[in-house]
C-alpha positions as CSV (number, residue, x, y, z in Angstrom):
1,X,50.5,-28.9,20.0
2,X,50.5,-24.9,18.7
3,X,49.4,-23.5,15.7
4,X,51.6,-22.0,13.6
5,X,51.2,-19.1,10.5
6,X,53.4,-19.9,7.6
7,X,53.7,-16.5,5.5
8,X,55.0,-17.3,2.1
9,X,57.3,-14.1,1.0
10,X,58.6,-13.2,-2.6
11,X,59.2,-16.1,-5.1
12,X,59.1,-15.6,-8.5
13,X,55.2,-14.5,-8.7
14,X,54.2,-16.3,-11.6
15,X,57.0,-15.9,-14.0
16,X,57.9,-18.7,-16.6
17,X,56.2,-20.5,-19.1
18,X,52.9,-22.3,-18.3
19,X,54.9,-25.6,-18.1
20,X,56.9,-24.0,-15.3
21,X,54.4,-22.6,-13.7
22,X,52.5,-26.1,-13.9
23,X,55.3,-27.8,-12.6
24,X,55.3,-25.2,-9.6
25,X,51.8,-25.9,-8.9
26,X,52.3,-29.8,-8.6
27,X,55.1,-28.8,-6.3
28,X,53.0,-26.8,-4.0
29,X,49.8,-29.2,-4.1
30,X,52.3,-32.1,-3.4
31,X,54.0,-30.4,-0.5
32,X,50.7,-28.8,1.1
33,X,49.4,-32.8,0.5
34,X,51.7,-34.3,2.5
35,X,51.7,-32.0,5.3
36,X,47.6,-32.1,5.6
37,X,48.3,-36.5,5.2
38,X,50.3,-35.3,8.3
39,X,47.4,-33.9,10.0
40,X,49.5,-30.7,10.2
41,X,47.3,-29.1,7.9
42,X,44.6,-26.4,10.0
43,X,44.0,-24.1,7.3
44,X,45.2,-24.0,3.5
45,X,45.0,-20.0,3.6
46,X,45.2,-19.0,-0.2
47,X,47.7,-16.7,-2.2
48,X,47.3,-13.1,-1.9
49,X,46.3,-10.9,-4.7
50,X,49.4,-8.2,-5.4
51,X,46.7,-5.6,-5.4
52,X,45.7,-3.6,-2.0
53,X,45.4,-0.8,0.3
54,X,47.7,0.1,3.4
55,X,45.7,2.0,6.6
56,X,47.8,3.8,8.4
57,X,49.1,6.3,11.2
58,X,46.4,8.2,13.4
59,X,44.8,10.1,11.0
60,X,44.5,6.5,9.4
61,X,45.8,7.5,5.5
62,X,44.8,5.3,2.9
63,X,47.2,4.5,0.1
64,X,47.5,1.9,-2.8
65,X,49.4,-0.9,-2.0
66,X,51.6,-2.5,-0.4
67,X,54.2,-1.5,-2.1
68,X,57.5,-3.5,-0.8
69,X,60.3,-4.8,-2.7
70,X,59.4,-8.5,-4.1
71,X,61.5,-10.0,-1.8
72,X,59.3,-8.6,1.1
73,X,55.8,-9.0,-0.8
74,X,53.6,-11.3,1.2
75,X,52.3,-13.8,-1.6
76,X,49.9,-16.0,1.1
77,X,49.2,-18.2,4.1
78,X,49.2,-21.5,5.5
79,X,48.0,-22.0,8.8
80,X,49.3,-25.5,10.3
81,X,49.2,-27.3,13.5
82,X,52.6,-28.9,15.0
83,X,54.3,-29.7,18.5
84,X,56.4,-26.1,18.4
85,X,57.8,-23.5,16.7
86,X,61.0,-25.9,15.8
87,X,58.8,-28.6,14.6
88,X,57.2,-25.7,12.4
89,X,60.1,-24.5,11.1
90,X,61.3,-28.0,10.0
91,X,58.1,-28.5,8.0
92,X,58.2,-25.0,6.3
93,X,62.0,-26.0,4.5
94,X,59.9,-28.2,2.2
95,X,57.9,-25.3,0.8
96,X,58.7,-25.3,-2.5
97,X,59.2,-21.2,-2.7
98,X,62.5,-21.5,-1.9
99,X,63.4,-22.9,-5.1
100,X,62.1,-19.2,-6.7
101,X,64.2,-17.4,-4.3
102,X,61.5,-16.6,-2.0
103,X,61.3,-17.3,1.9
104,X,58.9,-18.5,4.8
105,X,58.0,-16.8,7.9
106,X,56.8,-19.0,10.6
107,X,54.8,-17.3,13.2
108,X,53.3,-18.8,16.6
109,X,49.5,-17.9,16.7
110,X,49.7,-16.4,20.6
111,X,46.3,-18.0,22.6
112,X,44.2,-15.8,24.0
């Protein structure tokens, strides 16, 4: 067993009418449901706020952001427990933000 981090990318951030955007709840409470009935479930993670602040280079610059196109805007996290990075991957093409056009990074979380 590993843990894996899914990182939910893009989507359509909210957009619709609140019947939409209900129905894309019960799609993502449903999904996360059955993976945690699973026992794959380690941490639920939350969305992300579009709002933020990037650190960076050596004389460590702070600027506004992140500002990267939608398609590349982390929107949140699921951390989830599986037999390997396969396995994880299988379980992430149920997420329902591919039906807004958005995408799932799985990530092995490295033991140290």
């Amino acid at each position: 067993m590993g843990d894996f981090l899914f990182i939910y990318r893009g989507g359509d951030n909210g957009a619709g009418t609140p019947e939409q955007m209900q129905k894309r709840m019960q799609s993502w409470t449903s999904w996360l449901k059955g993976l945690g009935e699973k026992g794959h479930i380690k941490d639920l993670g939350n969305p992300l706020d579009p709002a933020g602040k990037v650190v960076k280079g050596s004389a460590k610059t702070v600027t506004d952001g992140p500002f990267a196109e939608a398609k590349d805007l982390v929107g949140g996290y699921t951390l989830v427990q599986t037999k390997d990075l396969a396995h994880a991957a299988e379980l992430a093409k149920g997420c329902p933000i591919f039906d807004a056009g958005g995408s799932v990074e799985v990530r092995p979380i490295m033991k140290m």
